[in-house]
N, C-alpha and C positions, 0 to 999 in steps of 0.2 A: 417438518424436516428442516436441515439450516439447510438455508439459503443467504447468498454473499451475492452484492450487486453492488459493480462499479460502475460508476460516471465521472466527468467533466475530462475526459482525454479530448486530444484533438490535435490541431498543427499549430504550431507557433517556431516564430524565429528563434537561431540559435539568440542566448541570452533574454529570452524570455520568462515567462513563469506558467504554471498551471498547478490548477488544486485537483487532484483525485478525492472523491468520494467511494466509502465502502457502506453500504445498508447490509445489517445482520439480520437475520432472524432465526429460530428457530431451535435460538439454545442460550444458556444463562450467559451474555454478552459479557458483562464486564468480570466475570469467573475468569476469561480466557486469554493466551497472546494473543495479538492479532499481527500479521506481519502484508507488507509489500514485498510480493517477486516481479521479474518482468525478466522476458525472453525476445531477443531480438533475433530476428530471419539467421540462420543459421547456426543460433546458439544457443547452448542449453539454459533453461530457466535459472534466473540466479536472485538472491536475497539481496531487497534493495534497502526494506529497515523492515522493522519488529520494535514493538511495545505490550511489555506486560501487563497484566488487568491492574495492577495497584491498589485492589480491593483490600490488602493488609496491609501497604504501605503509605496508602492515601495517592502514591502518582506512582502510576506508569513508568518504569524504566526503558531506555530508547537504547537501541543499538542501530548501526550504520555500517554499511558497504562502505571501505574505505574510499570508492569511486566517486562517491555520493557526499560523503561527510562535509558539513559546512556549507552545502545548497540544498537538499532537502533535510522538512522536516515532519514526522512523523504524530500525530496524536487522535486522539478517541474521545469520546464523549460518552460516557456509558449511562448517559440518561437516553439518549435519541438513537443507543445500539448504532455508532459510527465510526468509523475509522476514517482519516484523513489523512494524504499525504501533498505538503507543501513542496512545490519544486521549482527552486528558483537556479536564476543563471544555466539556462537550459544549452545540453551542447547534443550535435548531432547524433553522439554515439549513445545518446541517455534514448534513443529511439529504440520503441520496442513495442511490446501487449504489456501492462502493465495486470498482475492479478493479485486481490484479496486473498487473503486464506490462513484460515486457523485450521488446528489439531483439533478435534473432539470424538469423541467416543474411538481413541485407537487408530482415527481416518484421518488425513491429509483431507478437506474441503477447501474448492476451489470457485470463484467464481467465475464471470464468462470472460472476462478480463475487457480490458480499455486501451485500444490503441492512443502511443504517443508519439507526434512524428515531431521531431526539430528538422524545420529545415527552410533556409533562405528563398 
């Protein structure tokens, strides 16, 4: 069955960094987009980046939330079934659940998500 496992959330001061990790399993990894959302206490889940498998292009195409653009970065590794998101210059409002999640078979899969808190 896929399964999607995020790690390395946590607290850090505003203008910090932090790397999320996504573990896949349970379906041909580098076939698929793989994207970051993240929903903070009163608001609806929103796209933070996405990257395409690259399988026919050799890399991964990135899109970004224009809130995000230019501090974080988004990439995969489709040997280790990974997803990564790099997030630097960290600002209070980037606080949220951070989750993995691709399309396959028709379904939205989500993982359990990773809290991220900025805060002094």
């Amino acid at each position: 069955q896929v399964q999607l496992v995020e790690s390395g959330g946590g607290l850090v001061q505003p203008g910090g960094s932090l790397r999320l990790s996504c573990a896949a399993s349970g379906f041909t990894f580098s076939s698929y987009t793989m994207s970051w959302y993240r929903q903070a206490p009163g608001k609806e889940r929103e796209l933070v980046a996405s990257i395409t498998s690259g399988v026919t292009s050799g890399g991964g195409s990135t899109n970004y939330a224009d809130s995000v653009k230019g501090r974080f970065t988004i990439s995969r590794d489709n040997v280790i079934n990974k997803v990564y998101l790099q997030m630097n210059s960290l600002k209070p409002e980037d606080t949220a659940v951070y989750y993995c999640t691709t399309l396959v078979g028709g379904r939205r899969r989500w993982g359990q998500g990773t809290q991220v808190t900025v805060s002094s």
